[in-house]
C-alpha positions as YAML, in Angstrom:
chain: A
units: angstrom
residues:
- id: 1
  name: UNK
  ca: [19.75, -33.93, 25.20]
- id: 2
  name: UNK
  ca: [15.88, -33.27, 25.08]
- id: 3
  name: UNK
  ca: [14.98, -32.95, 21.13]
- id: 4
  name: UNK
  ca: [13.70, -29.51, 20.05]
- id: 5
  name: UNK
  ca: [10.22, -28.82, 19.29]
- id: 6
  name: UNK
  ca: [7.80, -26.37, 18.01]
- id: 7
  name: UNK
  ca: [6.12, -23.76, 20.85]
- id: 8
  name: UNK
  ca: [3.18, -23.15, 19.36]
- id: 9
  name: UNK
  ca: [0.12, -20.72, 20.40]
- id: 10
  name: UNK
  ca: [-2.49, -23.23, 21.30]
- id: 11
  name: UNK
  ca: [-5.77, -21.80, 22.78]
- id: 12
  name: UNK
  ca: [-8.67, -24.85, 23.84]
- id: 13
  name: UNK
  ca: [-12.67, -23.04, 23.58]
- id: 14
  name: UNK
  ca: [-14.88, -24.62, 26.02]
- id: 15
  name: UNK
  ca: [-18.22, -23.31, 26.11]
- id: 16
  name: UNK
  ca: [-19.99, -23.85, 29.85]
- id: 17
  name: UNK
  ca: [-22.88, -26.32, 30.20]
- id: 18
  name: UNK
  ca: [-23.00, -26.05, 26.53]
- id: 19
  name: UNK
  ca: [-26.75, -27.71, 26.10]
- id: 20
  name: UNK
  ca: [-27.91, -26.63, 29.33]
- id: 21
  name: UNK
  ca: [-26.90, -23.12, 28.83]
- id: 22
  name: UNK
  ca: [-28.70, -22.98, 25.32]
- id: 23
  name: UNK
  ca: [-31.60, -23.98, 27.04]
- id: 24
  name: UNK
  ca: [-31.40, -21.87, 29.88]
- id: 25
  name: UNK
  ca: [-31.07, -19.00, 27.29]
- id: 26
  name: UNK
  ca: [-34.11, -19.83, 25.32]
- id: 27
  name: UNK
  ca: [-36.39, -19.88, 28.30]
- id: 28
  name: UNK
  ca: [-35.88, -17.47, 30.97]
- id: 29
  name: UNK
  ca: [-38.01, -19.46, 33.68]
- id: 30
  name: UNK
  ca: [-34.88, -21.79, 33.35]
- id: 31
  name: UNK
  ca: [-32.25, -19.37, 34.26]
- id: 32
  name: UNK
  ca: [-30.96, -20.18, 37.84]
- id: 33
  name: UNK
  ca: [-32.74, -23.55, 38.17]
- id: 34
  name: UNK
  ca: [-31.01, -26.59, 38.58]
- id: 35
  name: UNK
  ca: [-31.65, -28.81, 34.91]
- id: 36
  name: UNK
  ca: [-30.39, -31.69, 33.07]
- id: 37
  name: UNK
  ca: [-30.97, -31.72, 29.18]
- id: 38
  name: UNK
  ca: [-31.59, -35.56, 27.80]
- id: 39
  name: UNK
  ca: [-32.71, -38.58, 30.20]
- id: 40
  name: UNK
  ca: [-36.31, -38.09, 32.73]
- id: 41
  name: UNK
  ca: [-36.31, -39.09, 36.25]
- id: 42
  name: UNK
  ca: [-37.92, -42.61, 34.40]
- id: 43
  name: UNK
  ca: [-35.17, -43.39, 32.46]
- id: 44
  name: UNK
  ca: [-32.69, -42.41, 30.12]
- id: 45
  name: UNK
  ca: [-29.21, -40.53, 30.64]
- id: 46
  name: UNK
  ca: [-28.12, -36.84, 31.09]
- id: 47
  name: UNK
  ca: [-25.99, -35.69, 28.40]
- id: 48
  name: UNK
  ca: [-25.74, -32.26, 29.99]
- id: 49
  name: UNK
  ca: [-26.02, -30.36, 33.37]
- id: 50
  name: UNK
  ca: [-26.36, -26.99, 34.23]
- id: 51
  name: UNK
  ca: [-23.91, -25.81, 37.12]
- id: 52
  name: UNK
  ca: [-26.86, -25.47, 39.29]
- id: 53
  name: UNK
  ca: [-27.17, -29.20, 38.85]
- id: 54
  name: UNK
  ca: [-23.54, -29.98, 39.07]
- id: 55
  name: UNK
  ca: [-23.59, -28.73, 42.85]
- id: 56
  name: UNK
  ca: [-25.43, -32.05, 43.24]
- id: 57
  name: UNK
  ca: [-23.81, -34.13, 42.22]
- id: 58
  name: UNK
  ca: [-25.49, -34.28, 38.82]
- id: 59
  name: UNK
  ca: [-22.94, -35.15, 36.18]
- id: 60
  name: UNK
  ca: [-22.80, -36.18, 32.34]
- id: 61
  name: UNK
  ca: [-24.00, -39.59, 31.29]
- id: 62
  name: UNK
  ca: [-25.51, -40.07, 34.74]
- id: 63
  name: UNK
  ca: [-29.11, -42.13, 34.69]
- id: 64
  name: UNK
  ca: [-32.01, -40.16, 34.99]
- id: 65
  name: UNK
  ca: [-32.82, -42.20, 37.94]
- id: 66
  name: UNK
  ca: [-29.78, -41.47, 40.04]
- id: 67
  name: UNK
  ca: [-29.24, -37.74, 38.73]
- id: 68
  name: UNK
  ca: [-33.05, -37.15, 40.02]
- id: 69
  name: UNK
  ca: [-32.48, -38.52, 43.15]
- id: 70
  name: UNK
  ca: [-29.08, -36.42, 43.85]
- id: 71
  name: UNK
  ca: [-31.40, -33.47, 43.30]
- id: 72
  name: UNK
  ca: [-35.21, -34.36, 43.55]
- id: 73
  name: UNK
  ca: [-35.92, -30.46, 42.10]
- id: 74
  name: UNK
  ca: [-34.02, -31.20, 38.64]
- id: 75
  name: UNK
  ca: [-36.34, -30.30, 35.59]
- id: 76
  name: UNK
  ca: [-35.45, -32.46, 32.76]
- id: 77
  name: UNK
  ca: [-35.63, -31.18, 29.25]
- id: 78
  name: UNK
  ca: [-35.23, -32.52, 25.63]
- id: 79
  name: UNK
  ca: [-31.84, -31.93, 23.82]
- id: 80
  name: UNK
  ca: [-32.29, -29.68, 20.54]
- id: 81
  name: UNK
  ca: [-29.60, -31.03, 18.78]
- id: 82
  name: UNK
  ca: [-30.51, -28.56, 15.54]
- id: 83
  name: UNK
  ca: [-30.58, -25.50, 18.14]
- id: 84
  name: UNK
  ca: [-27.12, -26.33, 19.26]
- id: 85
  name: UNK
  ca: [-25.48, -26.91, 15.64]
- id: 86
  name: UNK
  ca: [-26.99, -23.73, 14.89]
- id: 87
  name: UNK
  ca: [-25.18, -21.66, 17.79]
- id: 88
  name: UNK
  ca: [-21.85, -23.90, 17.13]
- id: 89
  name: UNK
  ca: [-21.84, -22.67, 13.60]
- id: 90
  name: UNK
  ca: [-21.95, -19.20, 14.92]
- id: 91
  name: UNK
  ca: [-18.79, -19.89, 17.37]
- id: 92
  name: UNK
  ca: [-17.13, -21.19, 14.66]
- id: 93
  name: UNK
  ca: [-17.44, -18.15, 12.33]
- id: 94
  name: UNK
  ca: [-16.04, -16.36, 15.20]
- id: 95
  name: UNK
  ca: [-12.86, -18.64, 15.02]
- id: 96
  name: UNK
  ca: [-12.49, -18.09, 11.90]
- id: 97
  name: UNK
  ca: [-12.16, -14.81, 11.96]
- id: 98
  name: UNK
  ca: [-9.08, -15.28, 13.71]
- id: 99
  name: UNK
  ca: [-7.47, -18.53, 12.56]
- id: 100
  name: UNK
  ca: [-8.59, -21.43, 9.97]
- id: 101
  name: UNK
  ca: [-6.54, -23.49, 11.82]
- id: 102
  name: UNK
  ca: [-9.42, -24.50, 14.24]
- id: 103
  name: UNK
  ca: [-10.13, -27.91, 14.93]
- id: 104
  name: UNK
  ca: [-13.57, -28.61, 16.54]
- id: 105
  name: UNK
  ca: [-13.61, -31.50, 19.29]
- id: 106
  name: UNK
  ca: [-17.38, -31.10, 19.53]
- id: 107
  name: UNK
  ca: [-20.04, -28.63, 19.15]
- id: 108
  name: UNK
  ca: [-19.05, -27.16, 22.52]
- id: 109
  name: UNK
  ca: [-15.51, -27.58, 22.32]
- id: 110
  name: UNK
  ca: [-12.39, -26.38, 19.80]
- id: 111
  name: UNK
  ca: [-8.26, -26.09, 19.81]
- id: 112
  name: UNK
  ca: [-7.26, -22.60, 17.78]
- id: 113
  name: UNK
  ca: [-3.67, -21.95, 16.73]
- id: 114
  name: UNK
  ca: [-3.29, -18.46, 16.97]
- id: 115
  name: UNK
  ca: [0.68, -18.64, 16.66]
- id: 116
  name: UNK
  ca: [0.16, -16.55, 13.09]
- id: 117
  name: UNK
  ca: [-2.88, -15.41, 12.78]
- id: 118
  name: UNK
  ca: [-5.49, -13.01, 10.51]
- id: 119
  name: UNK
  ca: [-5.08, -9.94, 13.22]
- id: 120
  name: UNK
  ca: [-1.69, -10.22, 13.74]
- id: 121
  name: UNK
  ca: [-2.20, -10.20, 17.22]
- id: 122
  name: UNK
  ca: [1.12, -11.56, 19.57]
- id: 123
  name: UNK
  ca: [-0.99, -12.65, 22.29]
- id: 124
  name: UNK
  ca: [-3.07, -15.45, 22.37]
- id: 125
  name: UNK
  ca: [-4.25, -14.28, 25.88]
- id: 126
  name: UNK
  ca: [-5.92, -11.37, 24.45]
- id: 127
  name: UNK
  ca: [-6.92, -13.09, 21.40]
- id: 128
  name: UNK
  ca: [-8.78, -15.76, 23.99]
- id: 129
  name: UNK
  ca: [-10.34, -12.52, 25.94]
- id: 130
  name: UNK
  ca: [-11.68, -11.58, 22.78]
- id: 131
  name: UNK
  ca: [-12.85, -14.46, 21.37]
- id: 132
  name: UNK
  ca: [-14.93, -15.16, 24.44]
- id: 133
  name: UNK
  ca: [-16.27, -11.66, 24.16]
- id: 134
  name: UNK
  ca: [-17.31, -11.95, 20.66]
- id: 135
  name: UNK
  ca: [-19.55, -15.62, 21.34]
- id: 136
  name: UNK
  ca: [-20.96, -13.30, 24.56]
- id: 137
  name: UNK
  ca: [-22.11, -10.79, 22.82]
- id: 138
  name: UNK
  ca: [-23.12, -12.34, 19.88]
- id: 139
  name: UNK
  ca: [-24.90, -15.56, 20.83]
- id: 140
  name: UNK
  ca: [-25.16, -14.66, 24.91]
- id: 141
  name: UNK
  ca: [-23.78, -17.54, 26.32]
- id: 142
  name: UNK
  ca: [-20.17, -18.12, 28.03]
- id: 143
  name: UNK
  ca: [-17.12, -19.64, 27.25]
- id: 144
  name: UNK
  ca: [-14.11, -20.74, 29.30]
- id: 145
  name: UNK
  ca: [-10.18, -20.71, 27.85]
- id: 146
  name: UNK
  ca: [-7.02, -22.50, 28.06]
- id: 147
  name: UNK
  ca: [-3.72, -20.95, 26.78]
- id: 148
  name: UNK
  ca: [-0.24, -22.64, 25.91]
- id: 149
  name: UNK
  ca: [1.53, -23.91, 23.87]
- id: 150
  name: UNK
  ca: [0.37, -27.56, 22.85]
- id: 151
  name: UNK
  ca: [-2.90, -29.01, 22.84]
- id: 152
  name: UNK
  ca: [-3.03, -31.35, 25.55]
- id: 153
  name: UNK
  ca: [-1.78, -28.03, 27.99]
- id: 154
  name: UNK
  ca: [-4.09, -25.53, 26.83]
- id: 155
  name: UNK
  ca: [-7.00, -28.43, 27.15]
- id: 156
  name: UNK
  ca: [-6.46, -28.67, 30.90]
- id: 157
  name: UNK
  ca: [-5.79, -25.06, 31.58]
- id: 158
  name: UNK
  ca: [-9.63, -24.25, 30.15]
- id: 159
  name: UNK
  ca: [-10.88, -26.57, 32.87]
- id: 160
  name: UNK
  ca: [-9.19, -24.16, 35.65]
- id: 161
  name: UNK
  ca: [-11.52, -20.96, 35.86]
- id: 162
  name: UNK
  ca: [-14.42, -22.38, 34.64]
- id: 163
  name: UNK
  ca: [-17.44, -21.04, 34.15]
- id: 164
  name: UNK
  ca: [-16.68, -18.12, 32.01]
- id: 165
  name: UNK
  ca: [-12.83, -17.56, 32.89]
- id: 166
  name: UNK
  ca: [-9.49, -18.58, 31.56]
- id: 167
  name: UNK
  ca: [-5.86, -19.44, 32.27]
- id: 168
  name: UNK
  ca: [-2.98, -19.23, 30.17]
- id: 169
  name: UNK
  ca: [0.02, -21.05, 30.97]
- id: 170
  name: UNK
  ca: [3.41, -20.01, 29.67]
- id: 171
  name: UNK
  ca: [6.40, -21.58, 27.81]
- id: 172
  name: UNK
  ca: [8.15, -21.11, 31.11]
- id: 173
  name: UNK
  ca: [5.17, -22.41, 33.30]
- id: 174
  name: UNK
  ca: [4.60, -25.30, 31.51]
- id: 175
  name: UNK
  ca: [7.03, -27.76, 33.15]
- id: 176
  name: UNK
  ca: [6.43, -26.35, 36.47]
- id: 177
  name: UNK
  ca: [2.16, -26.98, 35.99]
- id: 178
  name: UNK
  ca: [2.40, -30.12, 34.62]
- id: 179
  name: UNK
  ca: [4.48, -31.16, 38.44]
- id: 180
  name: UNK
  ca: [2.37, -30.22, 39.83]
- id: 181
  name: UNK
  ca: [-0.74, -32.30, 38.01]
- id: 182
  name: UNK
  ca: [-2.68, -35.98, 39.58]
- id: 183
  name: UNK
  ca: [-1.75, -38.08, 36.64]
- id: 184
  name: UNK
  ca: [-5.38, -39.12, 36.24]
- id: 185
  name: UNK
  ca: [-4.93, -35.78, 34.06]
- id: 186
  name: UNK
  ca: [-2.52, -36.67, 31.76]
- id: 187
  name: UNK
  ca: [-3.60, -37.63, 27.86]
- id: 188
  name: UNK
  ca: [-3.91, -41.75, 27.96]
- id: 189
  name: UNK
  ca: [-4.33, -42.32, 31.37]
- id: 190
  name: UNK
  ca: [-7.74, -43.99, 32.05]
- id: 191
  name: UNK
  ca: [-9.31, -45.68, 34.99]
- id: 192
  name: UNK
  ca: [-6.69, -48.96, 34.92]
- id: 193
  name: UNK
  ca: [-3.57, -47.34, 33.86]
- id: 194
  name: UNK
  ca: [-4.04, -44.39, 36.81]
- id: 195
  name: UNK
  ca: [-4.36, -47.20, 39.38]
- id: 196
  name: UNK
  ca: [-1.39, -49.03, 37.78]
- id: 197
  name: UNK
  ca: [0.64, -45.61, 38.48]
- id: 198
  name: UNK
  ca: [-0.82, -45.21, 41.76]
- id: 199
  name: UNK
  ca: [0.36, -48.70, 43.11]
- id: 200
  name: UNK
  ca: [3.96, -47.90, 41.65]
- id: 201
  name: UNK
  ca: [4.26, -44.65, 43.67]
- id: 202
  name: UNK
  ca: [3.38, -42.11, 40.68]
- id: 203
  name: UNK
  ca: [0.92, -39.53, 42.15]
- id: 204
  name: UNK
  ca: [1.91, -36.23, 40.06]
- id: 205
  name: UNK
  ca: [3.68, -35.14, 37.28]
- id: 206
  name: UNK
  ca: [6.99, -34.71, 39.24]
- id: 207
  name: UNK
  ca: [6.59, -38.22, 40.60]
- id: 208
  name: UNK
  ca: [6.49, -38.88, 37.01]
- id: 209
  name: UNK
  ca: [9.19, -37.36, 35.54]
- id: 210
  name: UNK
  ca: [11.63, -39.06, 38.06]
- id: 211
  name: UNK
  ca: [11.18, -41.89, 36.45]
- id: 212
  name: UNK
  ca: [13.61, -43.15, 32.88]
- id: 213
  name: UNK
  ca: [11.77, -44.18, 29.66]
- id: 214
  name: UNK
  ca: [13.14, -47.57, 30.14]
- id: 215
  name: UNK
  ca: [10.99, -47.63, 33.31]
- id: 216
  name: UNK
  ca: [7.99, -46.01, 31.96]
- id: 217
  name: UNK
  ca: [7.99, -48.57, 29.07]
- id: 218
  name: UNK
  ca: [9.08, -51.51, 30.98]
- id: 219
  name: UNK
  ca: [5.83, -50.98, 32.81]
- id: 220
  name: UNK
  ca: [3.70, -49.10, 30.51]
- id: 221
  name: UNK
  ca: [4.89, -50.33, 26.63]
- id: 222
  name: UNK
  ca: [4.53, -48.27, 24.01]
- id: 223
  name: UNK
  ca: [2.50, -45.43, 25.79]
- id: 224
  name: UNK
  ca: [5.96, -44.85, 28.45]
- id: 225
  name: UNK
  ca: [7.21, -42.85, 25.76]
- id: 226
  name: UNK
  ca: [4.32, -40.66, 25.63]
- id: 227
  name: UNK
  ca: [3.87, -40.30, 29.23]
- id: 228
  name: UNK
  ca: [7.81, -39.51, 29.32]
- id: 229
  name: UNK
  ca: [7.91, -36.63, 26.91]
- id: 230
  name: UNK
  ca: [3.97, -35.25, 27.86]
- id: 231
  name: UNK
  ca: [5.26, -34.32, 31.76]
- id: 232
  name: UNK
  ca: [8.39, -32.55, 30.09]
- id: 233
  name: UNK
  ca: [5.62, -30.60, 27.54]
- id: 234
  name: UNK
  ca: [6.90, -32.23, 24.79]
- id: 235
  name: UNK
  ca: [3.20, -32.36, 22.56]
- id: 236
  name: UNK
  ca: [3.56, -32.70, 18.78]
- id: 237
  name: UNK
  ca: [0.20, -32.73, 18.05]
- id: 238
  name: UNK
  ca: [-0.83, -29.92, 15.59]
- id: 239
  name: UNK
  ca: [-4.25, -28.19, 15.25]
- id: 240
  name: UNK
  ca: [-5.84, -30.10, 12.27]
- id: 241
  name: UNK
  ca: [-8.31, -28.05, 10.67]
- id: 242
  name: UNK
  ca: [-9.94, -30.72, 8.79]
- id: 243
  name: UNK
  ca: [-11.14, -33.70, 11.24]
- id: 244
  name: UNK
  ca: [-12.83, -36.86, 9.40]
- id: 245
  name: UNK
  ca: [-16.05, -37.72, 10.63]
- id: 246
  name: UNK
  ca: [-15.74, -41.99, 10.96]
- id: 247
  name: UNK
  ca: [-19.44, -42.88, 12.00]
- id: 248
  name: UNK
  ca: [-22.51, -41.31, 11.98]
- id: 249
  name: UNK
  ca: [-25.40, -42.82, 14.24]
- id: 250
  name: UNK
  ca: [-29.23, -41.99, 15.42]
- id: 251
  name: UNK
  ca: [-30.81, -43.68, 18.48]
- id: 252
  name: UNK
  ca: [-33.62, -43.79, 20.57]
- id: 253
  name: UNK
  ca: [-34.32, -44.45, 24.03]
- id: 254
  name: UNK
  ca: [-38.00, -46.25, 24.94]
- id: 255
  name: UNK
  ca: [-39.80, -44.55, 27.52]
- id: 256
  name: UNK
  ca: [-41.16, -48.35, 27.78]
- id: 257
  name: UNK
  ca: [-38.87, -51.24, 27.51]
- id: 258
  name: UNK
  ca: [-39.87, -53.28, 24.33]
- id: 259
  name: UNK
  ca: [-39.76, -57.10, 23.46]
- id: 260
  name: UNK
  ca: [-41.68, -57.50, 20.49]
- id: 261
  name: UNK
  ca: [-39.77, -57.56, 17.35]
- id: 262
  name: UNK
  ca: [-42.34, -56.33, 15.34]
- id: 263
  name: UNK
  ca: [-42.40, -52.95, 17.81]
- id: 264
  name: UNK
  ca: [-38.52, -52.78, 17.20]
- id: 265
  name: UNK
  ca: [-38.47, -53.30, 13.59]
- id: 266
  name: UNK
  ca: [-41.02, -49.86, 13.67]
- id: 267
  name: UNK
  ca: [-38.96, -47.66, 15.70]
- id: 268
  name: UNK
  ca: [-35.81, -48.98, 13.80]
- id: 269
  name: UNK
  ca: [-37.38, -48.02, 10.63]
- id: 270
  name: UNK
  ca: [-38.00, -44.38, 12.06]
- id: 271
  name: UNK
  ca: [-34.16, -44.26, 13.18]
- id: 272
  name: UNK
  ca: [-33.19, -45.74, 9.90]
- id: 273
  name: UNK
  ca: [-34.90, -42.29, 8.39]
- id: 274
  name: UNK
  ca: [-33.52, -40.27, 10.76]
- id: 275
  name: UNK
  ca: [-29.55, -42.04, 9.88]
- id: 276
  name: UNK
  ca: [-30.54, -41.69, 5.96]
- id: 277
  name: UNK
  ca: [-31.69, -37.58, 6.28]
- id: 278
  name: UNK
  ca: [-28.02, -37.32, 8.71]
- id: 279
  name: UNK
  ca: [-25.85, -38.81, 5.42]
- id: 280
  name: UNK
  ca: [-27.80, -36.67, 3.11]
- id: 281
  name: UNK
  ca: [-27.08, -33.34, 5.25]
- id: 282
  name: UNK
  ca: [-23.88, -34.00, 5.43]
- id: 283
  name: UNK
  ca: [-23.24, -35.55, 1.88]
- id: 284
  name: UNK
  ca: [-22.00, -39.42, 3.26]
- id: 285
  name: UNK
  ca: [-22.27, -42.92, 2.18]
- id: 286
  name: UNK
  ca: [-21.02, -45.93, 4.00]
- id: 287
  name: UNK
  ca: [-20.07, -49.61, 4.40]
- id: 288
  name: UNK
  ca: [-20.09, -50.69, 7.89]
- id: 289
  name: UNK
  ca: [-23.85, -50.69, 9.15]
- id: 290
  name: UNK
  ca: [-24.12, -51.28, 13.78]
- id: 291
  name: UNK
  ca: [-27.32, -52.07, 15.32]
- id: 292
  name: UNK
  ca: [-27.02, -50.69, 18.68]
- id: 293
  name: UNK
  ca: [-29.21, -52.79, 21.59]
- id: 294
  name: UNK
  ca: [-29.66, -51.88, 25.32]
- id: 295
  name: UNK
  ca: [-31.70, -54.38, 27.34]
- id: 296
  name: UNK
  ca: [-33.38, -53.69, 29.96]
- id: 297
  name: UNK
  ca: [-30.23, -55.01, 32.68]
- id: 298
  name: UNK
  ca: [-28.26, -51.89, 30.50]
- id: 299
  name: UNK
  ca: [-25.97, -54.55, 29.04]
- id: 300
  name: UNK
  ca: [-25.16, -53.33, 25.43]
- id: 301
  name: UNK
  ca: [-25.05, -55.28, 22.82]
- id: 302
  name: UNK
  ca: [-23.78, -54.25, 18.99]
- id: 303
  name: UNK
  ca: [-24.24, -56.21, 15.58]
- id: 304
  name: UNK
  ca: [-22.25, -55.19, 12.80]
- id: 305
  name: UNK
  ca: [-21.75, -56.05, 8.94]
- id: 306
  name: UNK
  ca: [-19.74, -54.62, 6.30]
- id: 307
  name: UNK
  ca: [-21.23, -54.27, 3.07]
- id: 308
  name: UNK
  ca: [-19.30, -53.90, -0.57]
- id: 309
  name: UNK
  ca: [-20.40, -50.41, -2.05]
- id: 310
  name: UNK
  ca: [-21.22, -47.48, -0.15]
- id: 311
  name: UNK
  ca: [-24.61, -46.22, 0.85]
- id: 312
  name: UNK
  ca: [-26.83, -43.70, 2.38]
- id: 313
  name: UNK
  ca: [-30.92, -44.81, 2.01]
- id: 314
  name: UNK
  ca: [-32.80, -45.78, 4.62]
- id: 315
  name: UNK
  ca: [-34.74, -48.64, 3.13]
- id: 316
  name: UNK
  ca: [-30.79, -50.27, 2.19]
- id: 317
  name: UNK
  ca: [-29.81, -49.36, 5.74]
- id: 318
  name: UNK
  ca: [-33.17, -50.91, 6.79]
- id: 319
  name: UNK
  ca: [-32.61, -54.07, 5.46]
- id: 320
  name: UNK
  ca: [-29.25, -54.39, 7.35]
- id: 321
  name: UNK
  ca: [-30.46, -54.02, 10.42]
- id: 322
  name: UNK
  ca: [-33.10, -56.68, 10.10]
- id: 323
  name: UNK
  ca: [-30.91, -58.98, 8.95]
- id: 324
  name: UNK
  ca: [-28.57, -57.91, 12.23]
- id: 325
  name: UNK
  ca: [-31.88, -58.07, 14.26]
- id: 326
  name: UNK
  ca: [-33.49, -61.59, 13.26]
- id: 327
  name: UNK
  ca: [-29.60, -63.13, 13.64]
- id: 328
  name: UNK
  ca: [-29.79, -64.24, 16.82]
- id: 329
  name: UNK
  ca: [-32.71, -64.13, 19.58]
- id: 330
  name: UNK
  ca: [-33.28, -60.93, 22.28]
- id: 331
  name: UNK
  ca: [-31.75, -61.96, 25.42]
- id: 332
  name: UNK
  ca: [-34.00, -59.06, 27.44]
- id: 333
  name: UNK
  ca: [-36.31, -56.69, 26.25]
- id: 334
  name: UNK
  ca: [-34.68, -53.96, 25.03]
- id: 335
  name: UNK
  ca: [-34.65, -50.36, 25.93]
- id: 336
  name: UNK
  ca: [-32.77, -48.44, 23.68]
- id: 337
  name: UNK
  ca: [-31.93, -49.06, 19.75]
- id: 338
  name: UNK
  ca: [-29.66, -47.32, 17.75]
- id: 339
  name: UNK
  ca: [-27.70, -47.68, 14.13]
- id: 340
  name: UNK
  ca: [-24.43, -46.26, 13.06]
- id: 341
  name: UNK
  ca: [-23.00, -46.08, 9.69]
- id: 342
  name: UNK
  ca: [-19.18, -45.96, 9.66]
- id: 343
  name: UNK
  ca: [-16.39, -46.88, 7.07]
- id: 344
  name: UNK
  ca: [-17.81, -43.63, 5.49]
- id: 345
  name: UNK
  ca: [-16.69, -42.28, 2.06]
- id: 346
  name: UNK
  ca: [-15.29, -39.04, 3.13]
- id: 347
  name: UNK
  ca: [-12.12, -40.54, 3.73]
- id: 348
  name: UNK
  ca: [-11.24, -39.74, -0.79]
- id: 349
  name: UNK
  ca: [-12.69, -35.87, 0.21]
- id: 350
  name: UNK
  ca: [-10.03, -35.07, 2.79]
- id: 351
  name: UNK
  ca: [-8.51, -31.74, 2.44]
- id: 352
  name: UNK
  ca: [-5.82, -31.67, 5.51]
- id: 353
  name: UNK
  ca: [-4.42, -28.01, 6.00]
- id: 354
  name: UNK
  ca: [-1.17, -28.38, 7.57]
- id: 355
  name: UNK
  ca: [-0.27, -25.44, 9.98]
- id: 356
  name: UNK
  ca: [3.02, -23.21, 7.74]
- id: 357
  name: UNK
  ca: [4.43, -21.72, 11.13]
- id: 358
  name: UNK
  ca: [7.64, -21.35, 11.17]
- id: 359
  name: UNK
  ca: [9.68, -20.00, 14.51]
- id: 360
  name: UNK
  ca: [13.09, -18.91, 15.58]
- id: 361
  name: UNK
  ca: [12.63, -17.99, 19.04]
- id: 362
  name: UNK
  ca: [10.99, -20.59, 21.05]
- id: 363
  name: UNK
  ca: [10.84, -19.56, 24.43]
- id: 364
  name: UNK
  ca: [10.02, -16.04, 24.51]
- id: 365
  name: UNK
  ca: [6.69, -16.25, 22.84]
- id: 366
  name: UNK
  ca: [4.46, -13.19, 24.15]
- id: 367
  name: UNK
  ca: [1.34, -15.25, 25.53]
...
């Protein structure tokens, strides 16, 4: 007998073309044009794409290179990164206002459970619809929605009527949709492990789900489990309103590839600033400093080392990296340089909220 297990009301915010959007809203002569935000048609990658883009082909951490020659028209723009944490914090307050258990994926992205919530509102749907609303109307952008009841369900539902739509799938749907899915969709199943499924004759969910756990872990280990219960819905996953940040990282991409050591040490100085004012803002110290390295050939290359106490200048980050640097000789000339600090000391300020929902009736829920 399948264990029981909490329905909750799970709704997944995706704004659309989050950077590209923001940009297209702070200058007009970029509204309807197709646009990529980060990268040039030089060098450098796209981190975002408008939709007029997207009907080129142009996609997410695409190189400038190719992305401009999908769509030889694309107008390449600078990310804002302070811009866009501005408008997040402003889609957040509108979360709040409903729920505090939100837990943000990214500045674009967030899960809400809405199963109790400050309006006392039954239906998620309509608390969706309104949400969506509210981040129109207030910061004039759009926002897609998925409805059910776990995360990794209402995730892929947001992805259904995108731009600006949403989809809410039911306790009694749920089973039937996730049939119905190409595995490639399912939580855990990468590039390898899709392939893997494909050669054993598992296309969908339902080609899934005719399968026994023993099989599923014979062939799959410890993840058959979680690919057996996810096709029946079975998510345990809860909305956790406080996520730990474990790195925190500045980089910069050369609109000239460098090999002079000197010329790095400068521009790792200036991203050593950058990773120092980052900490401050957000009140960090850590252990673990990475050098980042691109070459030239786009082979990446990191350099690690773990220190005893905690910290947060630049100059003590600085020295680090040099020390990472001058270990061992360039193979290439590089193009990009970055540093991350992780092992961070947030990990003694965690304040988990744990979701108090408590529910008799599990399959009537009024989505």
């Amino acid at each position: 007998m399948q264990e029981p297990f909490p329905v909750r009301k799970i709704i997944h915010i995706d704004m659309d073309a989050f950077y590209a959007s923001v940009e297209q809203l702070d200058n007009p002569e970029l509204r309807g044009k197709p646009l990529a935000v980060g990268g040039s048609e030089q060098r450098g990658v796209v981190a975002a794409a408008s939709y007029e883009a997207r009907k080129f082909g142009v996609r997410s951490a695409m190189s400038g290179v190719a992305a401009k020659r999908n769509c030889p028209q694309l107008i390449f723009v600078r990310p804002r990164f302070d811009r866009y944490r501005e408008i997040s914090k402003q889609i957040r307050a509108i979360f709040l206002e409903y729920t505090d258990l939100v837990e943000p994926l990214s500045l674009d992205e967030a899960y809400l459970d809405v199963t109790e919530n400050k309006k006392g509102n039954p239906s998620a749907s309509m608390i969706a619809s309104e949400i969506r609303k509210m981040i129109k109307e207030q910061t004039g952008l759009n926002a897609s929605a998925g409805i059910s009841v776990n995360k990794f369900v209402a995730k892929i539902a947001s992805d259904i009527n995108k731009p600006n739509g949403q989809k809410t799938i039911s306790p009694e749907e749920v089973e039937t949709f996730l049939e119905g899915l190409d595995v490639k969709k399912f939580f855990g199943v990468g590039k390898v492990t899709k392939e893997k499924m494909y050669r054993l004759g598992i296309f969908t969910g339902l080609d899934l789900k005719t399968h026994s756990l023993e099989f599923l872990e014979e062939h799959f280990g410890k993840s058959g489990k979680h690919y057996y219960n996810a096709v029946r819905g079975v998510h345990h996953s809860k909305v956790k309103p406080s996520r730990i940040q474990k790195s925190l990282a500045a980089e910069h991409t050369f609109s000239e590839n460098i090999s002079s050591e000197i010329f790095m040490m400068e521009r790792l100085e200036e991203i050593a600033a950058e990773v120092e004012n980052r900490l401050k803002k957000s009140r960090l110290a850590g252990k673990t400093v990475t050098l980042k390295i691109r070459y030239s050939d786009f082979s990446l290359q990191t350099r690690s080392r773990t220190l005893s106490d905690f910290i947060d200048g630049g100059k003590q980050i600085l020295t680090v990296v040099k020390e990472l640097l001058f270990q061992e000789r360039m193979k290439e000339s590089v193009r990009l340089l970055g540093i991350s600090i992780s092992n961070l000391n947030n990990e003694t300020h965690k304040m988990e909220a744990e979701a108090k929902v408590s529910i008799d009736v599990q399959l009537k829920l009024e989505f």
